[in-house]
N, CA, C and O of each residue as an XYZ file, in Angstrom:
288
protein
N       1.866     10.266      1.669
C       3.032     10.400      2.494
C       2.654     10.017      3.924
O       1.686     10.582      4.433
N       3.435      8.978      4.704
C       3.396      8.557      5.699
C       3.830      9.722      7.041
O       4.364     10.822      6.899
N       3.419      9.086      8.270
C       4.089      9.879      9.213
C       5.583      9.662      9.407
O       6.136     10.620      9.948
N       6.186      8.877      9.171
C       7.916      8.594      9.503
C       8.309      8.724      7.921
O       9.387      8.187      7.667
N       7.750      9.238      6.979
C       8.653      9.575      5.356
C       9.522     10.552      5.809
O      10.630     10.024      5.714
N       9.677     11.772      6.287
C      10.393     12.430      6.683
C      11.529     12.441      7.038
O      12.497     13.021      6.548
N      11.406     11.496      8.308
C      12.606     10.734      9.203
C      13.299      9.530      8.455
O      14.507      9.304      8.385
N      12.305      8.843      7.936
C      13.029      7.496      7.324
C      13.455      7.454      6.059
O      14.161      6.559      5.594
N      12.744      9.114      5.038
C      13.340      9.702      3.862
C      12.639      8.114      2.822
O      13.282      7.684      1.864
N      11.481      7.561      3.201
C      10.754      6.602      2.178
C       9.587      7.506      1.820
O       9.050      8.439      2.417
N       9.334      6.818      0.443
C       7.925      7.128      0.154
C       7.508      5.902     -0.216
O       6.279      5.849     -0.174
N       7.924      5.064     -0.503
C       7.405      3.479     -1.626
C       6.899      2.743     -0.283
O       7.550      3.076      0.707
N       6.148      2.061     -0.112
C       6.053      1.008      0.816
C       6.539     -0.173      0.283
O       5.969     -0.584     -0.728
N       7.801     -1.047      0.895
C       7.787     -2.365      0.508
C       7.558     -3.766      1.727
O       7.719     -3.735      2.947
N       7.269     -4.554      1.121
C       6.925     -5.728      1.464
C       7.422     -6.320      2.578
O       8.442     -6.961      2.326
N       7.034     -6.353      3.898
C       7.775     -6.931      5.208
C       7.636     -8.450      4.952
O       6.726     -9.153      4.513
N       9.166     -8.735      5.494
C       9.746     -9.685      5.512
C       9.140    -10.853      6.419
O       8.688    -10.587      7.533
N       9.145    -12.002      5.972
C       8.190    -13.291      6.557
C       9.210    -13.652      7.037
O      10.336    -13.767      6.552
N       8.505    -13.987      8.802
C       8.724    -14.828      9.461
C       8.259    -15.924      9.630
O       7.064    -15.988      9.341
N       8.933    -17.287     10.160
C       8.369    -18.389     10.615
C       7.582    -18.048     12.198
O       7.612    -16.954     12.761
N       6.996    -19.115     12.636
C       6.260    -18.479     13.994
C       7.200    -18.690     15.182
O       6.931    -18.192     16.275
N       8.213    -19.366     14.997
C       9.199    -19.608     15.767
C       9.896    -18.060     15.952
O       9.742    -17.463     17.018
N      10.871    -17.303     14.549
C      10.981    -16.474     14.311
C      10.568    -15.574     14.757
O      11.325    -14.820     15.368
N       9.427    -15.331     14.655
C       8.386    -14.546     14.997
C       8.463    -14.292     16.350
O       8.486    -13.139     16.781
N       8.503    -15.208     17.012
C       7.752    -15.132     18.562
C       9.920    -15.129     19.190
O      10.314    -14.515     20.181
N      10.550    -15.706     18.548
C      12.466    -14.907     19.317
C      11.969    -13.609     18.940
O      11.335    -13.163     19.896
N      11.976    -12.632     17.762
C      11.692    -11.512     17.588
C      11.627    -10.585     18.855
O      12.378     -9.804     19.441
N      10.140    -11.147     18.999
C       9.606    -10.580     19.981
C      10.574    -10.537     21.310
O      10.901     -9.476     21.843
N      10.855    -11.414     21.622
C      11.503    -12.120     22.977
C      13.126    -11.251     23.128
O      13.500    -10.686     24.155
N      13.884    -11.333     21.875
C      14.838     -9.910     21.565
C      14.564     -9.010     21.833
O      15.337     -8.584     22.690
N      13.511     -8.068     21.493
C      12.990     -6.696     21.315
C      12.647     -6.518     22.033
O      12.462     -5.303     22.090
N      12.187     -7.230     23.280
C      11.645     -6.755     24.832
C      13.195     -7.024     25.786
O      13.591     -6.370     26.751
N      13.807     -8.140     25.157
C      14.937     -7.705     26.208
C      15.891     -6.665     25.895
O      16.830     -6.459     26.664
N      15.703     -5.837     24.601
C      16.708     -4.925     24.115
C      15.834     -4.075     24.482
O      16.205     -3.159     23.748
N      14.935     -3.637     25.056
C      13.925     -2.697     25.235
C      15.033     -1.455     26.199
O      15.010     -0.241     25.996
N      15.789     -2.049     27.068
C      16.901     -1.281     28.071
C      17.737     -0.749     27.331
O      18.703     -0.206     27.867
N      17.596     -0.749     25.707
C      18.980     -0.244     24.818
C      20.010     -1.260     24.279
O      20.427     -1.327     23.123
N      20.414     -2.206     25.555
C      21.385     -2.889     24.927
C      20.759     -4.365     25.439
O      20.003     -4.434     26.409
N      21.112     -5.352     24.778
C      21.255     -7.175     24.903
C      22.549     -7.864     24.979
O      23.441     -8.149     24.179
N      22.212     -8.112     26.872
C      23.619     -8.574     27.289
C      23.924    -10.294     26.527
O      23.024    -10.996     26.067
N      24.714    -10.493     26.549
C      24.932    -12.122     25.761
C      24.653    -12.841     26.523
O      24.192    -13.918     26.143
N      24.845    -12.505     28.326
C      23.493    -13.555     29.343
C      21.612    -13.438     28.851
O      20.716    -14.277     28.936
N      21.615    -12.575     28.543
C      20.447    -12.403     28.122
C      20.053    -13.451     26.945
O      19.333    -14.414     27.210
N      20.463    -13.269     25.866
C      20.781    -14.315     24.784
C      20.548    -15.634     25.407
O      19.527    -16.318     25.347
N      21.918    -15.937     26.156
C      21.803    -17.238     26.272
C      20.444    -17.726     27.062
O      19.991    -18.839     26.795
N      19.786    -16.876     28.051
C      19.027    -17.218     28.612
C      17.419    -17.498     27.796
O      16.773    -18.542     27.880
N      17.023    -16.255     27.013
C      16.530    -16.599     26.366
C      16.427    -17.780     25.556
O      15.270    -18.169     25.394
N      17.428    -18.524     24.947
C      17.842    -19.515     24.417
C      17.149    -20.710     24.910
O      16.279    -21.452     24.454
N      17.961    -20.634     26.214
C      17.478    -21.622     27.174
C      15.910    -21.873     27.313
O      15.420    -22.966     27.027
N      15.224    -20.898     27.726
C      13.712    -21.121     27.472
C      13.211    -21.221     26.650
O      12.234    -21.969     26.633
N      13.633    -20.477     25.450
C      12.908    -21.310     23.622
C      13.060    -22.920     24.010
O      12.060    -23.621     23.851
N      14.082    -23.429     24.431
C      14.279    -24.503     23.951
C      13.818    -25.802     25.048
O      14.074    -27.006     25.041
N      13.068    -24.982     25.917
C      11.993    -25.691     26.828
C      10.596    -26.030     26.360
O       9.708    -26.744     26.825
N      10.716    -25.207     25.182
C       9.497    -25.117     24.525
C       8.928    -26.069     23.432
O       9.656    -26.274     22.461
N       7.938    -26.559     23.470
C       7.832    -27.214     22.416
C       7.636    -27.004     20.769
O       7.623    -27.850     19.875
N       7.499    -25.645     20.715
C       7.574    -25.122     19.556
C       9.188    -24.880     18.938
O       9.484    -24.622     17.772
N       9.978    -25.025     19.939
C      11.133    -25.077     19.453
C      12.357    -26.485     19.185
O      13.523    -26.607     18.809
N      11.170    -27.405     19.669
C      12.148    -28.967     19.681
C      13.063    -28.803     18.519
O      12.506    -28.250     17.570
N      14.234    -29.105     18.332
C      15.140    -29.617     17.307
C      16.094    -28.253     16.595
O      16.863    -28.231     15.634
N      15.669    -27.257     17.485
C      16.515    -25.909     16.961
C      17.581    -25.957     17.783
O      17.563    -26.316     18.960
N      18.828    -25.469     16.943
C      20.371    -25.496     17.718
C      20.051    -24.239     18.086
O      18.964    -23.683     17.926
N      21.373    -23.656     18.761
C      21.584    -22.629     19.453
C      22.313    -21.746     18.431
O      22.720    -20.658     18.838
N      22.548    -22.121     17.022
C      23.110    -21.016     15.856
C      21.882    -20.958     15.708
O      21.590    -19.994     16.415
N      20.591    -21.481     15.099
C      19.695    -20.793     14.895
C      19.026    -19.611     15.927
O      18.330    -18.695     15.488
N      19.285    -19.745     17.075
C      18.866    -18.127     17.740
C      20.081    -16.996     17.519
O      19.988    -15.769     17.484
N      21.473    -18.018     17.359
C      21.812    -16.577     16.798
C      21.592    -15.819     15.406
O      21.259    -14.637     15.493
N      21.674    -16.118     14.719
C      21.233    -16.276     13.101
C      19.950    -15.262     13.186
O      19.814    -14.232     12.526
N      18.971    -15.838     14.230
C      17.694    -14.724     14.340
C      18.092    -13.476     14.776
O      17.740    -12.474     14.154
N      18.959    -13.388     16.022
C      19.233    -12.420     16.573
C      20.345    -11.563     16.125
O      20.353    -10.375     16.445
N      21.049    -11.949     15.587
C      21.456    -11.609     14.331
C      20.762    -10.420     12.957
O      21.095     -9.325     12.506
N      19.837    -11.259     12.741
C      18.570    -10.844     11.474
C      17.651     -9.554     12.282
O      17.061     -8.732     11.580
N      17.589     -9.461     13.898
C      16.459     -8.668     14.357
C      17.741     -7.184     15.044
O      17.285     -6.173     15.579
């Protein structure tokens, strides 16, 4: 029995879900700007904006960050 079985009412461990590294690294980039509780939709877009300065992100639309952000 884990420390959060209690709270989260699990006992089974299952299998976390795969990300791409793209994925992976919006994740992150969500979860620190929701860190204040809430994610304003300037926030979003801004984020957006800098994925897509990036070269790890050449050729991604702007539904795919929502779709992630969405999923996180």
């Amino acid at each position: 029995m884990g420390l959060f079985d209690k709270v989260f009412g699990k006992s089974e461990i299952s299998a976390p879900e795969k990300f791409s590294k793209q994925e992976a690294f919006l994740a992150v980039a969500v979860a620190t700007s929701g860190a204040d509780g809430h994610i304003a939709q300037s926030e979003i877009h801004e984020i957006a904006n800098y994925l897509n300065r990036m070269k790890m992100f050449e050729g991604y639309s702007y539904i795919f960050y929502i779709n992630i952000y969405k999923n996180v």
